[in-house]
N, C-alpha and C positions, 0 to 999 in steps of 0.2 A: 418369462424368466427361463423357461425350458429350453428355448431357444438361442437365448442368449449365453450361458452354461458352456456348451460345445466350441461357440468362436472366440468365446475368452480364453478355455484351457490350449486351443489353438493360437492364442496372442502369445500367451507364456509360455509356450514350447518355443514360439519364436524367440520372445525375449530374455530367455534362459540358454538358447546357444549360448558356448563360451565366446566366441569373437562378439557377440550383442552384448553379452552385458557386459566384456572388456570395454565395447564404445560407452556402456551405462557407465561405470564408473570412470570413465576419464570425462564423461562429459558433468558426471555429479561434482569433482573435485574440481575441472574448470568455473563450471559455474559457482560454487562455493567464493573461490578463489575472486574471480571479476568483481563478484555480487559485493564484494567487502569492499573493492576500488568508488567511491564517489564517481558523479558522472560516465558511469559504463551504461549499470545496471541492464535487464534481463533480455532488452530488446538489442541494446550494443553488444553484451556478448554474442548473442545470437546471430549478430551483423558480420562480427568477426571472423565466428565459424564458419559461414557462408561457402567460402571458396571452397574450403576444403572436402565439405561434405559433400559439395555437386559433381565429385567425383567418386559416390562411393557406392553403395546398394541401396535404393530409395529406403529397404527395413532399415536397415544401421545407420542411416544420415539420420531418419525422422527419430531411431532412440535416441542417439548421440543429441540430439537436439532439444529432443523433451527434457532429460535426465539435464541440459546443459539450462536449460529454462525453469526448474524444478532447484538447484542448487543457486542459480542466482538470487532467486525469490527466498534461500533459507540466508543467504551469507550478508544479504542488506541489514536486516538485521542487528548482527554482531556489533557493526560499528556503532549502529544509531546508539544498541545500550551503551557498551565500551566510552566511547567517545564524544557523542553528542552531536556521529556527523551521519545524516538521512542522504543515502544514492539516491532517491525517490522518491515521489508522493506518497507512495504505499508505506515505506518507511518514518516517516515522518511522525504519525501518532504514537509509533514506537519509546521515540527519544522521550514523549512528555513522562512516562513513568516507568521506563527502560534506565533512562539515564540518573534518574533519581534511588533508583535500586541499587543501581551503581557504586553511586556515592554513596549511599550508606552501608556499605559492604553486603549486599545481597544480587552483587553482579552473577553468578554461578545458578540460583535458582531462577534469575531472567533470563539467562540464554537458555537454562534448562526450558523453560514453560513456552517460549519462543519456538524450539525446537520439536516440544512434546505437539504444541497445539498447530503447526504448522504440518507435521505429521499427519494427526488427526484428520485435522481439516483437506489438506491436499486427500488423501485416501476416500473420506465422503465423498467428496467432490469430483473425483473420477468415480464411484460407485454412482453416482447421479448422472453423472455425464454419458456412463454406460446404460442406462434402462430408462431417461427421461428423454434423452437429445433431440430425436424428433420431435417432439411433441413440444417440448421447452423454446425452440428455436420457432415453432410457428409464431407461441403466443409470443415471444420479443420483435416478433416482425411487426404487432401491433403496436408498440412504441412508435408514435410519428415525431414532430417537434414540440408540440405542445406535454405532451408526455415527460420528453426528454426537461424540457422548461422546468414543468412541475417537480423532476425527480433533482433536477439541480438547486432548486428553492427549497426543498426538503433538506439536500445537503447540508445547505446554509443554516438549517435550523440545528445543526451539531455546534454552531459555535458555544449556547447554552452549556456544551461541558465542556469546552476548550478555554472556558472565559475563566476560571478559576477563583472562582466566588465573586467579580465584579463584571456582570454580563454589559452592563455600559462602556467597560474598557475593551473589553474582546469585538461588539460589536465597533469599534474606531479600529480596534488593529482589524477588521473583517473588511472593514469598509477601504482600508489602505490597502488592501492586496485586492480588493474590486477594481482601485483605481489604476493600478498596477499594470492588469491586464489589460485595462482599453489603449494602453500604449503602443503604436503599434500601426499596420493598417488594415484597417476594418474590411469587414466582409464584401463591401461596394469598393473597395482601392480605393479609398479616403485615406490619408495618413493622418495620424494623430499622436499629439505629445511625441513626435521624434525631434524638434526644435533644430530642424535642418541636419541630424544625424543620419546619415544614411545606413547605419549598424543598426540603429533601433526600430528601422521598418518593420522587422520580423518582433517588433518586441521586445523584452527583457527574457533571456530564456529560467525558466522554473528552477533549473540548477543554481546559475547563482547567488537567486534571490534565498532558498533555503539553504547551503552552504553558509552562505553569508550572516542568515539571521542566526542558525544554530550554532555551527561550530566555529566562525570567526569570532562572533559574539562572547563565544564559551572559553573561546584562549584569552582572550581580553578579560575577560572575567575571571579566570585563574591567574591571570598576570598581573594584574591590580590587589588580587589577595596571596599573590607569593612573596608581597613586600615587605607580608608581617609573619612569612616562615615558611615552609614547607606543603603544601596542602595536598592530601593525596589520601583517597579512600583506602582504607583494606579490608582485608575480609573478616568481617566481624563476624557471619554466621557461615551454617554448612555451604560445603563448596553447591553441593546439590540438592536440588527440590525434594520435599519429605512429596510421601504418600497424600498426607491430608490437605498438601497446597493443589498437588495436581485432581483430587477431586472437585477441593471445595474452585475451580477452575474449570471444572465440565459445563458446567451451567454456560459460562462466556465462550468456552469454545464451539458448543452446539450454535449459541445464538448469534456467533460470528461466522462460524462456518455456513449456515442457511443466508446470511444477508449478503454474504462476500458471492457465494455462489449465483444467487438470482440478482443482482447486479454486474455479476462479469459476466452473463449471458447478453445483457443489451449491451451491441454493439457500441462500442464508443464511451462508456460507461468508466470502464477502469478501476484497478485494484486499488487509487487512492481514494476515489470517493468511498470504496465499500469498508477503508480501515477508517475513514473517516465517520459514518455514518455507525459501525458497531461499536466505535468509543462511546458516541454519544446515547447512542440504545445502552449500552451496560453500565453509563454511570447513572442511568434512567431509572435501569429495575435495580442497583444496587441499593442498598440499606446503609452505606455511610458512602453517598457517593461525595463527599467533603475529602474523601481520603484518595480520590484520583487527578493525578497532576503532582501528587506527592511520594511516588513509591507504590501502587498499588499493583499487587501482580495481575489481577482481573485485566489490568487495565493495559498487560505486554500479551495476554492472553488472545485478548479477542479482536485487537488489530490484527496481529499476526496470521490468526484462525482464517480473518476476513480475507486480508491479500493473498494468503493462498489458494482459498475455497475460489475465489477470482477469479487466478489464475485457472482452473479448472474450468470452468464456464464459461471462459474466455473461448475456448475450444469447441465450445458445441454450437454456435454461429457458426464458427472456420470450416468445422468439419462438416456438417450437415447444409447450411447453404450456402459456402463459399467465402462468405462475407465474416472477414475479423474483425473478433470481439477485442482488439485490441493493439496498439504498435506492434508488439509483440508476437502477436498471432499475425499480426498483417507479414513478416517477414517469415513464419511457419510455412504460410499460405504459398508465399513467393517461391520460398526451398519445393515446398511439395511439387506444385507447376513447374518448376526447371528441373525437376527429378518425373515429368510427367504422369505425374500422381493431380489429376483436375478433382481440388473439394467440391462436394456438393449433393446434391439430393442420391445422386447414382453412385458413391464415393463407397456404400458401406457393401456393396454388390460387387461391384467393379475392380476395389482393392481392398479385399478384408482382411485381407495380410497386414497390410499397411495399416490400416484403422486400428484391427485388434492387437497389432504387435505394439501400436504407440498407447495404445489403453493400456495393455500391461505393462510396459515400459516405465509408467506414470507410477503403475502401482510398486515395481520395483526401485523408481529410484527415490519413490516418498523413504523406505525403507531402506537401502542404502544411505542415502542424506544422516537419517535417524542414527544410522549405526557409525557412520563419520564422524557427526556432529559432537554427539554426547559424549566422550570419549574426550573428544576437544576441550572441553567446557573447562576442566583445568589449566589449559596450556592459554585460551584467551586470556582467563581471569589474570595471570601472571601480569599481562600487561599494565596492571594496576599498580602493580608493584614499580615500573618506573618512576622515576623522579619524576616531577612536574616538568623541572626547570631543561629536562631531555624530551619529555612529551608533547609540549606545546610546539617547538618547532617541527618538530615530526607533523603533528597535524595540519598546520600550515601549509607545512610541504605537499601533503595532500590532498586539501582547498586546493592551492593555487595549480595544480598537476590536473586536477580533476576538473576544475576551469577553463582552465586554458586550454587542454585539450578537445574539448568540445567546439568550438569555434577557431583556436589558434589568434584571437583579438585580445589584444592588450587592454582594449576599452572595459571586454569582459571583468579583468582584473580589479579595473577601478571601481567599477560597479559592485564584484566581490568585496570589497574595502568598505565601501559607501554602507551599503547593509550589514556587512559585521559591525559598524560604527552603531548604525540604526537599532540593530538587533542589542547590542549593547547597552544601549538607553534604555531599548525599553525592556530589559528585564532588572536593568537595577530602578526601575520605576515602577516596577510591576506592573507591566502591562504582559500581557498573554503575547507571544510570537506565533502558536501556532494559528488562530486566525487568521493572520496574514496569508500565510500558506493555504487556506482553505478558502479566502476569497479569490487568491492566483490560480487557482486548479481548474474551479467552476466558473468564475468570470467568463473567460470566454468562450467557453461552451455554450453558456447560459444564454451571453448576446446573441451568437448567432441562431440557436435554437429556438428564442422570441422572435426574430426578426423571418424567420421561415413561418416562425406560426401568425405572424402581425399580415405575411402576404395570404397564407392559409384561410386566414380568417375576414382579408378583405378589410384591414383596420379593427375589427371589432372585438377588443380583448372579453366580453361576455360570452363569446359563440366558442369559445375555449371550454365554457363550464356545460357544454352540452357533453362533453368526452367525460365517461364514468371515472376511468384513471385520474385524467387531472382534478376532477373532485376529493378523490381518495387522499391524492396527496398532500390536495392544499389541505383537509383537515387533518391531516398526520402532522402536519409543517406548527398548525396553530395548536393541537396538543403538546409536540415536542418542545413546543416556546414556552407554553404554560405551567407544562408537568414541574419543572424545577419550583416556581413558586407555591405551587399548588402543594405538592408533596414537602416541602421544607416547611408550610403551615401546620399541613398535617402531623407533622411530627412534632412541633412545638406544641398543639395541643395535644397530643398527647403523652409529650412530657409533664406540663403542665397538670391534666390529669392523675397522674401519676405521683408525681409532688403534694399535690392537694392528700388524694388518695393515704399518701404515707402521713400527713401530716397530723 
């Protein structure tokens, strides 16, 4: 620590020059800015940036770039609650109790606790990144495919909170975004399910399918209940988070911030699995986990916590051996090398300017962001105040902009339609959507990661369970399936107890 002390107060002398932190906040308010566009999100802004910065001082590109990566990861967010439309995976577990806070007029304390825990968490998270990185980055070198297999199978085991009291329907919507992903062609150049399309070789891309299922489905859904009059939340309670929401919240942003962080360390991992995986940890240990999916703030706390702890972790593969923990970082990594800054074991020696300046960089723009953000939290909510019958084409506009600009195919669009349609059905049937989304993420990861460990292992899926990890996981996977029944027993008897007891 003694050591470490000297080359951090050295980062932030760097990153407290005025022209540094002028790039910190033009890049926090860019990123803000994008992060709210659908279809950017944190790795396309960062694409966009590109040109610009590889003309500039390797310290001021690589802040400019953090602080632009750091505000994208806050501004996703916003809309998921606001509007019901996720830029990305990460975003996505947001909308399930984001957008229902919304509705009921408690949109002001969800961006609050979004904001507060994304703080939180990003600040940990670079405090980890700074005193664990070597050491963290060897043990994720031990992740092979079989690993990687297990930790995808584990993911799957979150649909138990995504199902919303009928785990038999969430496993069909789980199993529908599995199918999803094999579309497409497979890891040997097989094509499959493209039906002679040539657009669908690469696939269904991620974007349209959640655009489609959330916020098409969501206009459709308000468009069917505008028929019998006006429908439009407002703000029924404080604009802002009281004291006692943001404690009784530390619990989920600790236990989001450690799962998000040691998940965006293995490379290839990502900030969605890790929002994915602490929804379903916190509606695990919660005490009325009946109440997430419908408003719960625990439940915008500790996704949130997660994708940006993530994002932090993401960074200590990039930096320490070269290799990005993520899209995101993979285009970090790029900048760095065209600004002749080579990541990697020799990286903290060689350029410790660069290293400690983007370390504090990190820590100045979590708080920067924090000090933009909240202040804001009035001017979003306003947007509630729109009419419907003004809002709904508005979001359209932003589906179909945020689509099509991704690809520039028309075919995309039809596909955005097809799945608003879909997404539509199945939530006036009550089925779960977000499943969906959680079989599209891991699906193809998952195949091709079995199919390295199927050559690994020489065909034999037993010689898998000699690796300690994959044991670990699969009995975390068969707990995390159980605990919901097991614990919902529990509690019946001991209401039941209780009952008798008074009786």
């Amino acid at each position: 620590m003694g050591d470490v002390l000297p080359l951090l107060m050295g980062g932030f002398e760097t990153a407290l020059q005025p022209q540094n932190l002028l790039f910190a906040f033009i890049g926090a308010i860019l990123g803000t800015v994008i992060g709210v566009l659908p279809g950017i999100g944190p790795a396309g802004a960062l694409a966009m940036l590109l040109p610009i910065v590889l003309n500039m001082n390797p310290v001021g590109a690589i802040i400019m770039l953090a602080a632009l990566y750091c505000g994208a990861m806050y501004g996703g967010s916003t809309t998921s609650i606001l509007l019901n439309v996720p830029g990305e995976s990460s975003s996505v577990v947001t909308c399930l109790d984001g957008h229902q806070m919304a509705l009921q007029g408690r949109a002001g304390p969800a961006l609050c606790i979004s904001a507060i825990g994304s703080f939180i968490a990003g600040t940990l998270g670079v405090v980890a990144l700074m005193l664990f990185a070597p050491r963290i980055a060897e043990w994720a070198l031990n992740f092979g495919p079989p690993e990687y297999f297990v930790l995808m199978v584990f993911g799957l085991s979150s649909v138990a909170a995504l199902s919303g009291g009928s785990l038999v329907k969430g496993l069909m919507a789980m199993t529908l975004g599995l199918m999803i992903s094999t579309m497409g062609t497979d890891v040997t150049g097989v094509a499959r399910f493209t039906f002679g399309i040539a657009e669908l070789l690469d696939g269904i891309e991620f974007l349209i399918v959640t655009i489609g299922l959330f916020a098409v489905s969501e206009v459709l859904l308000n468009t069917n209940e505008l028929r019998g009059g006006e429908v439009r939340s407002v703000i029924k309670h404080r604009l802002f988070i009281s004291f006692r929401e943001i404690r009784d919240c530390l619990g989920s942003i600790g236990r989001g911030t450690v799962i998000g962080f040691i998940v965006g360390v293995m490379p290839g991992a990502g900030a969605g699995i890790a929002s994915f995986l602490s929804y379903s940890v916190e509606s695990q240990v919660s005490r009325n986990p009946e109440r997430f999916g419908k408003g719960e703030i625990r439940g915008v706390a500790a996704p949130e916590s997660a994708n940006n702890a993530a994002s932090a972790g993401a960074m200590v593969p990039m930096l320490t051996l070269g290799i990005p923990g993520s899209g995101t970082t993979a285009i970090l990594l790029l900048a760095l090398t065209a600004l002749n800054v080579h990541p990697g074991p020799m990286m903290f020696s060689q350029h410790p300017e660069v290293v400690w300046g983007l370390i504090a960089a990190l820590y100045v723009g979590n708080v920067m962001l924090l000090v933009l953000n909240l202040p804001m939290v009035g001017l979003f909510v306003r947007l509630l105040y729109v009419p419907m019958r003004l809002m709904l084409p508005v979001i359209m506009v932003i589906c179909v902009v945020g689509v099509y600009n991704a690809n520039q195919q028309t075919l995309d669009l039809i596909f955005l339609c097809g799945f608003g349609v879909l997404g539509y059905y199945m939530r006036k049937h009550r089925y779960p959507v977000a499943p969906v989304i959680l079989g599209l993420v891991l699906g193809t990861r998952m195949e091709e990661a079995l199919r390295q460990s199927m050559i690994m292992s020489q065909g034999n899926p037993l010689a898998l369970l000699d690796r300690p990890i994959v044991v670990v996981f699969l009995v975390l996977t068969v707990l995390f399936l159980c605990a919901p029944q097991i614990l919902k027993r529990l509690r019946f008897r001991g209401r039941k107890v209780e009952l008798e007891t008074e009786g």
